[in-house]
N, C-alpha and C positions, 0 to 999 in steps of 0.2 A: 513527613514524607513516608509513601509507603513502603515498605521495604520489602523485596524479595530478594533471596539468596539463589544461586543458582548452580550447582553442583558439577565440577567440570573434571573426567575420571582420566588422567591420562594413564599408562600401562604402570609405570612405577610409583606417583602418588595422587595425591587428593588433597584440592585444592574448592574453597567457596570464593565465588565475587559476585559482585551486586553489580547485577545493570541496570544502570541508571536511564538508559534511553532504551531498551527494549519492547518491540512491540508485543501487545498484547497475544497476537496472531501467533508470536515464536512462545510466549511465557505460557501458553496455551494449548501447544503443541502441533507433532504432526500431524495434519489430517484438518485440524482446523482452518489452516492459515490457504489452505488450498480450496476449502469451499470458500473463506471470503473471497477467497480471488475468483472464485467462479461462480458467488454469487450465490449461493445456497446457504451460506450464512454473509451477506457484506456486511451488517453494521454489528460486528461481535463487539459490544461493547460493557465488559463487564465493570463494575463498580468499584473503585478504588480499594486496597487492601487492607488499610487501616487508617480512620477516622482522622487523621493528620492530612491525610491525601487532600480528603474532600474539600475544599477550601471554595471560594467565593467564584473561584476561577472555572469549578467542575460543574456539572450538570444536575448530579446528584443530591439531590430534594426531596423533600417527603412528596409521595403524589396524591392527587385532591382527585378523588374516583365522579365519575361521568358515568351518565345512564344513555345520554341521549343518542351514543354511537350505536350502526347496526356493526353484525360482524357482514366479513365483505369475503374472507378465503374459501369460502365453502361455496359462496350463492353467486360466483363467476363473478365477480366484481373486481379482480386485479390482485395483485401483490399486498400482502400486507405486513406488516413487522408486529411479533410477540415477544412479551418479555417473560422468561423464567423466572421466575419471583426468586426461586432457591440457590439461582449460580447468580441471580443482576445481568441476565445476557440477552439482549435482543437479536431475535431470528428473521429475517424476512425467509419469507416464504412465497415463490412466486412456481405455484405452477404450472405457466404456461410455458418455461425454461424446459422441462422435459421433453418437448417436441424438438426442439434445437440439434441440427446434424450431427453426426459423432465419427470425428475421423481417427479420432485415441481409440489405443484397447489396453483394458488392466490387464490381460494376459502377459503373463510373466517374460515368456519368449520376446515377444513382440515390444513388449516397453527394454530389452536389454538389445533387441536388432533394429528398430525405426530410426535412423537416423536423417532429416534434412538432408544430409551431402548424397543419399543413397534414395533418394527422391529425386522423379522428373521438374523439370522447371515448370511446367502446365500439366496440370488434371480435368477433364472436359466439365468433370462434375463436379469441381469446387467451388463454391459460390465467389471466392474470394482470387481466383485467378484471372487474367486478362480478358476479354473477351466473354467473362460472364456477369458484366456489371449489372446486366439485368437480374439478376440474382437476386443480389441486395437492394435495400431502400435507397431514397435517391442522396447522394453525395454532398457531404455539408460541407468537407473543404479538402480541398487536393494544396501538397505542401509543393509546390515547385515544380519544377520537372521528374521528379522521384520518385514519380508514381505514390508514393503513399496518398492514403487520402482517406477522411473520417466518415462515418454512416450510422443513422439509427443502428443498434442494436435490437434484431428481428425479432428476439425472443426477450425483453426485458425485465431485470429485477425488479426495476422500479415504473411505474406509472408516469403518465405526463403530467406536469405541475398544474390544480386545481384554475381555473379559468372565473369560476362564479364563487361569488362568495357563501352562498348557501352548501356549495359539497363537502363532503364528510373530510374530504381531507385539506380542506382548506381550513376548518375548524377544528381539524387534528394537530394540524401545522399550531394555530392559533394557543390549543391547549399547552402543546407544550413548549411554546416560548414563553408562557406564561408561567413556566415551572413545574409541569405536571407531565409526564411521561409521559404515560397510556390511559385511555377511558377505559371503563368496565365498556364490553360488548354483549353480555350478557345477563343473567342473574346471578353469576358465579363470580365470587369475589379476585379470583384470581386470571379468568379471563382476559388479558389485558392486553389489547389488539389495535393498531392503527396503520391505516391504507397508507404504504410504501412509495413515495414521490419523487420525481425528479428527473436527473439525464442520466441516460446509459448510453451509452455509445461506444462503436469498433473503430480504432486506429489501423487499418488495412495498411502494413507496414511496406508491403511491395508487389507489383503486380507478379511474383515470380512466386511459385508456389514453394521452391526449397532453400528461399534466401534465408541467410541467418545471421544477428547484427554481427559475429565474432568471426564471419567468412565474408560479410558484403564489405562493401569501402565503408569511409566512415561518415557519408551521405546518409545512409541508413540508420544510423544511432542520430544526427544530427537531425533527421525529419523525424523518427519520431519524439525526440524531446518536443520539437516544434510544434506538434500535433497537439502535443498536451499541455503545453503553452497556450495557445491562440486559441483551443475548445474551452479552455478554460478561464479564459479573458472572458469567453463569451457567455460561458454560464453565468458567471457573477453579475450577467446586465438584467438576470431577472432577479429583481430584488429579494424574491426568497430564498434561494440558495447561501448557504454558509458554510458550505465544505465541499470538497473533489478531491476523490482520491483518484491516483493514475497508476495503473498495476498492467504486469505484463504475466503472465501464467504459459508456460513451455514445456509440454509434455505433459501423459495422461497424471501421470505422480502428481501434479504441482498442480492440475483441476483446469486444465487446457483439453476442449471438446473435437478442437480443428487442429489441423498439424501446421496449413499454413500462415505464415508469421502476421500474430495478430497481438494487438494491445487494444485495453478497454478504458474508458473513463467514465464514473459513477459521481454524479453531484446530487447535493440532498437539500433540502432543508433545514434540518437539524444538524448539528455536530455530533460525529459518533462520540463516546464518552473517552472510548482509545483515543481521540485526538486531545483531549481533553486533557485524558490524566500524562500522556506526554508534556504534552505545555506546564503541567500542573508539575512534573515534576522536573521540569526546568525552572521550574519561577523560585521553585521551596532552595533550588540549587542556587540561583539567583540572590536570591533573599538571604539567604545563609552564607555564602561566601562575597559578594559583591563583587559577581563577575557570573557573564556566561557560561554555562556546562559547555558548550558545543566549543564555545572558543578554547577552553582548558584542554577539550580533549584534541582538538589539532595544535595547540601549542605543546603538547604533552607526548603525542606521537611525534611529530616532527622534531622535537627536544631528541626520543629516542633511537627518533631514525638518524639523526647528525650525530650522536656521538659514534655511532658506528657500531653501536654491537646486536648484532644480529640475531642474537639470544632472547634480545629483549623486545626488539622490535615489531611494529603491528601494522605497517606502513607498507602497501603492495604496489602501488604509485602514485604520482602526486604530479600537478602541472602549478602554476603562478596563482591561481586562483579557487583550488581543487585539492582536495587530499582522500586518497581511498585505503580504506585500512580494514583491519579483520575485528571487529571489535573486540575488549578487553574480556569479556566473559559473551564471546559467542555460544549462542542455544546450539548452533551444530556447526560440523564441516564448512570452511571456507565460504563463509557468510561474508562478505562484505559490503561498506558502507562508503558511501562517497557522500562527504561533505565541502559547502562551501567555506575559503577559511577568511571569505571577506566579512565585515559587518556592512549596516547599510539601513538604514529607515524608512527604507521609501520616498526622505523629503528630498526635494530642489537639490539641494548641495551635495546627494548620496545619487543626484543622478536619478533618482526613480525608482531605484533598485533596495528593496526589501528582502535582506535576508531570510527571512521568515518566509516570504511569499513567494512559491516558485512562478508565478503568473509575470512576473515583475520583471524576471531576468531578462536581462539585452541580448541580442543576436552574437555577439559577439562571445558572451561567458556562453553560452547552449554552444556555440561550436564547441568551445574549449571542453565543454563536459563530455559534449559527445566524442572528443577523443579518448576522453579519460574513462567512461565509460566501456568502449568499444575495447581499449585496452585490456581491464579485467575481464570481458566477458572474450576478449581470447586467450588469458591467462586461464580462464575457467575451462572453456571450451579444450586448448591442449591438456591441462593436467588432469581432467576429470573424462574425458570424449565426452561431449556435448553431453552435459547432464541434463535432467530433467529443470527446473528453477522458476521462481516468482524473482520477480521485481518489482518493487513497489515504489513509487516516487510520493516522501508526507511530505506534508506543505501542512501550514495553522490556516485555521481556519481565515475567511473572507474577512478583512480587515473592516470594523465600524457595524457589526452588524452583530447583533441577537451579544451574546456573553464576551465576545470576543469586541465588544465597543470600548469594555472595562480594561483590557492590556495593553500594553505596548509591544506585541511578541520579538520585535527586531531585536531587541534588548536584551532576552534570554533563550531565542530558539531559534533553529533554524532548518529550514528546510535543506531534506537529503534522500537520498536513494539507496535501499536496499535491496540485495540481493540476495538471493535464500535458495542453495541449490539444497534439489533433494536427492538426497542421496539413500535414502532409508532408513539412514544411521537417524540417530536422535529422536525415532519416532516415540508417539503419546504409548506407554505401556502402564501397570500396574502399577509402580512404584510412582511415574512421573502422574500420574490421572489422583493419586491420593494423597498427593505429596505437594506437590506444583514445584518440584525441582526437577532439574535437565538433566542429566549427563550427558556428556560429550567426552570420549575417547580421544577429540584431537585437541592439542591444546593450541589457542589462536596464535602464539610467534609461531609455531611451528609451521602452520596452514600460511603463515603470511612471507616466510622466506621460502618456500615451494612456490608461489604464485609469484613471489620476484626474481626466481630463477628463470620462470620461463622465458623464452625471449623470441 
């Protein structure tokens, strides 16, 4: 397994813990984890840490170099994804994203006074407010009466999925499910470039320009789970898709372009390798102990939220089927994590329901979350005032398809939600950029009995 340490400095000592499920995005720091969310880097996917990682289960292969590709970023041809040979990180690069409207400002002032509640509920000129639906592309699904409702993504990361089999990225696709990364694109060895595919798409979360899920009822948390459910059933019917990520990005910090309340969904092809070496290190957790990570760690919180001591505890709230906790060696400030604490396989007798797969979930568990959800992000919202924050909903990869035909993921993984407020604190400096350790000032019981006080 691969191992990182992650350095956590409270005022009086100093403490190491290894996270076990930490995303690459937070192990990687601040600043990174906010262009994947907005798409200036999505598939940061660096290469496993140490030769133990890499296992049958990861991506990570020697790659068999191709001459036949042209390069496509420079000659208008779309998005494309490059690998760094020296970090293992793939970049898409889409620049037709730069034209895309801009209602954030990094100005100092203005990111500590913009606040949602201090906004009109309609702006004439927001693409994403009532009455400017002609704005946007046309409407793939409206959730209810909730006004939420999904749309192309105007400006996207990725390209639409190859149609003929002769296109460059349909033989991109082809190259590296066959084990091979990237083609050469030119005569330079290290040039290693392939056209960026797939769905991007806007979850338009309410036709009200200053709604916020930690101020609206809890119809709002409950359609957009829903959104990202049912666009994502829907990806997976074209058979080359094998991964969606579902991320919410709030405030200019956290690489949010519009102020009003918006979530995106990105489906690819490929599996980024971050999804990968998650899995991979729940399997090695798996394989080692004969038992789930994910299940240990809610049997493990909930062990120390029942004895009662609040010292120890990591646990901010929980429902019958749900538990949100502060992880055990959080990257920064009051990061929390909602996982499910069912198991489930997908098969007949589990009801349908795969824990691993958030596509899977029943109407029933999505309301339950979205209260659970809605919960933290008002716990967030009083003791922080509306911070800046990512959310990101991982799920394993599309069950039976490309790498992921060879697991069972129900068995050792499970899909969850994180939340990542940015607060400034924990950002990428000197020490964390040549080190790959965090510090973090707060220590997680601390953040997690503040966020249970609120009420």
């Amino acid at each position: 397994m691969a191992l990182r340490f992650q350095l956590v400095i409270p005022t009086s000592r100093v403490t190491c813990r290894y996270p076990c499920t930490t995303n690459t995005y937070l192990s990687r720091g601040d600043g990174i984890d906010g262009k994947i969310a907005s798409h200036n880097m999505m598939l940061h996917v660096p290469r496993p840490l140490a030769s133990a990682a890499a296992s049958s289960t990861t991506l990570c292969r020697p790659y068999r170099r191709f001459t036949s590709f042209r390069s496509t970023s420079r000659s208008g041809g779309g998005s494309v994804i490059r690998l760094d040979e020296v970090t293992g990180t793939w970049v898409v690069f889409a620049s037709g994203r730069r034209d895309r409207p801009l209602q954030t400002s990094f100005d100092a002032s203005a990111l500590r006074n913009t606040k949602l509640a201090d906004l009109p509920t309609h702006l004439d000129g927001c693409p994403f407010c009532a009455g400017n639906e002609h704005m946007t592309p046309n409407t793939l699904l409206t959730v209810g009466d909730s006004g939420t409702r999904v749309v192309p993504n105007k400006y996207p990361a990725v390209g639409s999925i190859p149609t003929s089999a002769g296109d460059d990225s349909d033989r991109s696709i082809k190259s590296i499910r066959g084990g091979n990364h990237a083609p050469f694109t030119d005569q330079y060895l290290l040039n290693n470039e392939i056209p960026a595919v797939g769905f991007h798409e806007v979850v338009i979360e309410s036709p009200h320009h200053n709604a916020h899920i930690a101020t609206a009822s809890v119809d709002h948390a409950r359609s957009l789970l829903t959104a990202f459910r049912d666009r994502g059933r829907t990806h997976r019917e074209t058979r080359d898709i094998e991964h969606t990520v579902y991320f919410k990005n709030h405030g200019a910090t956290a690489g949010a372009s519009l102020v009003h309340p918006h979530s995106q969904i990105v489906s690819t092809p490929v599996v980024p390798v971050e999804a990968q070496r998650l899995q991979t290190l729940a399997l090695e957790y798996f394989r080692k102990n004969r038992c789930s990570l994910y299940e240990m760690i809610c049997e493990e919180e909930l062990a120390l939220y029942n004895r009662g001591d609040s010292g120890e505890c990591r646990v901010v709230d929980m429902s019958r089927n749900f538990i949100a906790a502060v992880p055990y060696a959080s990257a920064g400030p009051y990061t929390i994590v909602i996982l499910p604490r069912f198991s489930g396989s997908g098969a007949e007798q589990d009801g349908g329901v795969d824990c691993s797969d958030f596509t899977t979930t029943p109407d029933d568990f999505v309301d339950e979350c979205a209260h659970l959800l809605r919960s933290c992000m008002v716990r967030l919202n009083t003791l922080l005032g509306e911070p800046c924050f990512n959310l990101v909903v991982q799920t394993a990869p599309v069950p039976n398809r490309g790498v992921q035909a060879s697991v069972q993921a129900s068995a050792f993984f499970r899909w969850h939600i994180r939340i990542t407020p940015r607060l400034g604190a924990g950002a990428m400096a000197g020490f964390e950029l040549g080190s790959g350790f965090f510090s973090n000032s707060h220590m997680p019981e601390d953040d997690a009995a503040e966020l249970r006080a609120v009420r």
